[in-house]
N, C-alpha and C positions, 0 to 999 in steps of 0.2 A: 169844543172838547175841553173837559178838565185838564185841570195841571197834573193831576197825579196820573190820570191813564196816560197823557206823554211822556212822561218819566218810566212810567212802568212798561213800554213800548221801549223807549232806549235804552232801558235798560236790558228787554228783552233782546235787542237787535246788538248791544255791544256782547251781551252773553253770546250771541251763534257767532258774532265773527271773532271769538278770540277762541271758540271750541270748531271752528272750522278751520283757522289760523294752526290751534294746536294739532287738530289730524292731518293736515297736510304734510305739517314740519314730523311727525311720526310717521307719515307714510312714506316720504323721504328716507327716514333714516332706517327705514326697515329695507326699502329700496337699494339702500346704499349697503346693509348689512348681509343681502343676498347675495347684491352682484358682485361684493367681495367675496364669498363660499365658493358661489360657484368658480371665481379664478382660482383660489388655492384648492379646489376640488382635482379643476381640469391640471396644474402644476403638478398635484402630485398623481394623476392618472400618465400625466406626461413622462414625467419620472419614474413611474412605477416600469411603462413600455418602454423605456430608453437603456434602462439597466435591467430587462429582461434579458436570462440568457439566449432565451431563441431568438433574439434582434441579435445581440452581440454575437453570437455563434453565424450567424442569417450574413453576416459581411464580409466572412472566409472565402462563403460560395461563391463558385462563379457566377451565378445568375442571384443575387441578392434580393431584387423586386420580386420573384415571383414567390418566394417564402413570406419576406418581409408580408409581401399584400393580403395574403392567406393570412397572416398573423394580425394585421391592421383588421381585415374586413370583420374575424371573428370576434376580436375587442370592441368594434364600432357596436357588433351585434349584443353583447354581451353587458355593454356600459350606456347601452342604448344614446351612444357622443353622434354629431351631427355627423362627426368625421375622424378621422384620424389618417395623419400624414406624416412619412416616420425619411427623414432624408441623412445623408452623412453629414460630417464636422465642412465641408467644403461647400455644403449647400444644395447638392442634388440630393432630387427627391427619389424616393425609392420604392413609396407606396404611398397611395392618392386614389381617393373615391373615383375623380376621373380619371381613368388612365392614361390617356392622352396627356396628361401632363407629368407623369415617370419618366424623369431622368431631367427633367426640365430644373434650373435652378428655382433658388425659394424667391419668390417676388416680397417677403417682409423682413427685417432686418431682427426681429425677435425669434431665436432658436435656443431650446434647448443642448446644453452639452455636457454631456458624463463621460 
C-alpha cells in the first residue's frame, strides 16, 4: 500500500472520531439543556397548582382530598404531567393518582412550599 493512501485513511479515521467525539459531547449538552426545561417547567407548574386559589381555598373543607383530587386529575389531564400529587406543609398527601395512597405521608424529602 502507498504512503499517501495510509495517511489519507488516518486522516480520514481521525476526522470521524473527532466529529463523532464532537456529536456526542453536543448530544450531551442538549441532553442536559432539556432535562433542565423540563425541571423548571414541572417547578413552575408545581407552583402554579400550589398557589391556586382552589388548592388554598380546597384546605378550609372538611374533606380536602376529594376537591383537591378533582382539581389534580383535571391538571394531570390538561398538562398531559404523568401525575400530580398535591399534600399539606406536614406532609400528607391529599391527592395522588393512586388513591390508596391519600392521606399517607410523602415518602421523598423534596416538597414544595407556598
Amino acid at each position: 500500500m502507498k504512503m499517501h493512501t495510509k495517511i489519507f485513511g488516518l486522516m480520514v479515521g481521525l476526522i470521524a472520531i473527532v466529529a463523532l467525539s464532537m456529536a456526542a459531547f453536543l448530544a450531551y449538552i442538549e441532553y442536559h439543556n432539556i432535562y433542565e426545561s423540563l425541571g423548571d417547567q414541572a417547578l413552575s407548574s408545581a407552583v402554579h397548582i400550589a398557589n391556586s386559589p382552589e388548592v388554598v381555598d380546597a384546605f378550609t373543607d372538611d374533606n380536602p382530598s376529594e376537591l383537591l383530587q378533582q382539581y389534580a386529575d383535571h391538571y394531570q389531564r390538561d398538562m398531559e404531567a404523568e401525575f400530580i400529587v398535591i399534600g399539606n406543609d406536614e406532609g400528607e398527601r391529599y391527592a395522588h393518582p393512586d388513591e390508596w395512597k391519600i392521606g399517607e405521608a410523602w415518602l421523598v424529602e423534596i416538597m414544595i412550599w407556598h
